[in-house]
Each structure stands twice: as structure tokens, then as C-alpha cells.
C-alpha positions in Angstrom: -17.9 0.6 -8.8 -17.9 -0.5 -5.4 -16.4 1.9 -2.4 -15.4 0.4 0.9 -15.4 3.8 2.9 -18.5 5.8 1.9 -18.1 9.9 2.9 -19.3 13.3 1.6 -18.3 15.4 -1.6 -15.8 13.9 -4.3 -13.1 15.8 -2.3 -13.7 14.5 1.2 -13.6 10.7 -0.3 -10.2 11.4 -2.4 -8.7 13.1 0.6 -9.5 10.1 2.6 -8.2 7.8 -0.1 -4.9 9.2 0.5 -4.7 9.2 3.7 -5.8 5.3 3.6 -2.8 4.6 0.8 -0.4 6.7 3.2 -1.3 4.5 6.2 -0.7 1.5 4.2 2.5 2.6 2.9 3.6 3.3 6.1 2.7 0.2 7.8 4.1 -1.8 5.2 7.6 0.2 5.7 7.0 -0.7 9.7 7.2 -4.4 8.8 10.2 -4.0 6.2 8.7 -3.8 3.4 11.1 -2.3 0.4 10.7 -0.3 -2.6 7.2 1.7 -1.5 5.8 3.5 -4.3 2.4 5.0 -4.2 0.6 5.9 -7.7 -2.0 8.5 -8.0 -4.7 6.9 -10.7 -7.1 9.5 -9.8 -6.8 11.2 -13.6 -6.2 8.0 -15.4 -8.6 6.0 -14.7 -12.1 6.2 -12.5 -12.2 2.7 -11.1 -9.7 3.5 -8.1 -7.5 6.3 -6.8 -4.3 4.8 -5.6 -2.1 1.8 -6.2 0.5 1.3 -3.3 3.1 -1.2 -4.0 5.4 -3.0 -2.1 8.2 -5.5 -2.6 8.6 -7.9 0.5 11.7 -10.6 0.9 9.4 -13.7 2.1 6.3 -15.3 1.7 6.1 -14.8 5.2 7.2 -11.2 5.3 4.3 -10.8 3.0 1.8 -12.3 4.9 3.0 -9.8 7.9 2.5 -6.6 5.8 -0.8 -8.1 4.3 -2.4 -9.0 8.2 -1.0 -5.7 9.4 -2.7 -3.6 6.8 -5.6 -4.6 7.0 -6.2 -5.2 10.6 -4.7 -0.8 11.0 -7.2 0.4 8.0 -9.7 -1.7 9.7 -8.8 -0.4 13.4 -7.6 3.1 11.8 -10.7 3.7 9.5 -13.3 1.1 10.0 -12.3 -0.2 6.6 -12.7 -3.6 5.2 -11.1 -5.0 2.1 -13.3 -6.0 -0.7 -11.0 -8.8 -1.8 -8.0 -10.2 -1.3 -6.3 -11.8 -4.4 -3.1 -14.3 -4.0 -2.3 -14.6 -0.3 -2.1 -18.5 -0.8 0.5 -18.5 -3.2 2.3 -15.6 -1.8 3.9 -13.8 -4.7 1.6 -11.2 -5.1 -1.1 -10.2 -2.8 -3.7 -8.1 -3.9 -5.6 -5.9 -1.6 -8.8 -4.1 -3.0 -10.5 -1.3 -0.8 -12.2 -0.3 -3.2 -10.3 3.2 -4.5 -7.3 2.0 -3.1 -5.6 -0.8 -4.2 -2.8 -2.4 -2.6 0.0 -4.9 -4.2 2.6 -6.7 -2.2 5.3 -8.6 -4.3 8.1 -10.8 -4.0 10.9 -9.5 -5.8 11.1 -11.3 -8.9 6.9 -11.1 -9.1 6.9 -7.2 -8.6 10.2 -7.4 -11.8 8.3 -9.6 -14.6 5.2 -7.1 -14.0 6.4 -4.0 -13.5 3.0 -2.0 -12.6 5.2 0.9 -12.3 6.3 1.0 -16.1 2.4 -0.4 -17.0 0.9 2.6 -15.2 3.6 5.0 -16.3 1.3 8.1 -16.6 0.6 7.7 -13.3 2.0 10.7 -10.9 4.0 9.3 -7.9 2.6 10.6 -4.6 5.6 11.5 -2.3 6.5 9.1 0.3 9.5 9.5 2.3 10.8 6.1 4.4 11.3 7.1 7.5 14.6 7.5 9.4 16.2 4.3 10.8 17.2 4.6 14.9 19.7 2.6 15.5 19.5 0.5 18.8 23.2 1.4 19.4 24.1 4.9 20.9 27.2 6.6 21.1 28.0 7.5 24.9 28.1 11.5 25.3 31.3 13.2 26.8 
């Protein structure tokens, strides 16, 4: 199995492995990406720790949160993705770091495959959106 970020003890890599599919989570919420669920694999399966998915509203939307992941986990973490999967046709784009795996869908794409439902065991790690500021402020008396 390959791992992109290479640290101490079992405990110092999954802590880290969070932290990278928390930083992707919230960098695809920063470019409007909807429906972020994160998936904690760790007792299910050995080959990765995290899924985070993502549903996006275009093509280009999803190129956005694709280019903006990577380039903050690279910046953020020196980490590089060991594939990419999909970014040409745009549906689903597949980002592999190795123990975390991240999965950008359209809507329709991320509905006929439903990794949520496939990977059902799974625990859901908690990931709050954060709060919207509107531009528009009320004038104080």
C-alpha cells in the first residue's frame, strides 16, 4: 500500500490522515461544494483511512475544488496525490493520497453510486459547514 505522507507511529499517521481529509473537506465547502461527508474506513478496511465526498454543480465547479485541493494539501502538508482518476470527463474526480481518498461528483454521478450507502459501515466523521456571512449588514441604531 502506498502512503503519500510518511510520519511516525500508527497514531501520528491516522491523526494526520484526518487532519488532511478535514482540510479537504473544508476547502471544497470554500469553493461551494455541497453535500460534504467524510467516512472513517479506518476499521473497515486497511487500504485507506478516509473517503471525503463532495457533490459539485459544474464541471467547472469541479475542476475548482479539484485544483484547490490539491494545490492547499500540497502547500498545507507537502502532499502530492498519487492519482487522479476522471478530471477529463468531469463527473467524478477521484483524488488518491494514499489513506485519504477524495471523490468529487456531479449530482446525478454521486446518486447512481451512492458510496455513502456502499460504504454504510463506515462511521461519519463530524463536519460542520461553516456559517454563511452575508455581504449585507443591517445598520445599528
Amino acid at each position: 500500500m502506498a502512503i503519500a505522507t510518511q510520519v511516525g507511529p500508527a497514531g501520528d499517521r491516522s491523526e494526520l490522515s484526518l487532519k488532511r481529509a478535514l482540510t479537504a473537506a473544508r476547502v471544497a465547502e470554500l469553493n461551494r461544494g455541497r453535500d460534504i461527508v467524510i467516512l472513517d474506513l479506518r476499521e473497515i478496511t486497511s487500504v485507506f483511512d478516509y473517503f471525503v465526498l463532495v457533490t459539485g454543480a459544474s464541471r467547472r465547479q469541479l475542476h475548482a475544488i479539484s485544483d484547490e485541493i490539491d494545490q492547499t494539501l500540497r502547500r498545507e502538508y507537502n502532499d502530492r496525490h498519487l492519482g487522479i482518476e476522471g478530471f477529463a470527463e468531469s463527473r467524478w474526480i477521484l483524488l488518491d493520497y494514499g489513506d485519504v481518498v477524495v471523490h468529487m461528483f456531479d449530482q446525478e454521478t454521486r446518486d447512481y453510486y451512492n458510496l455513502e450507502q456502499l460504504w454504510a459501515g463506515a462511521k461519519k466523521v463530524p463536519f460542520e459547514p461553516m456559517p454563511q456571512v452575508s455581504a449585507f449588514h443591517e445598520p445599528q441604531q
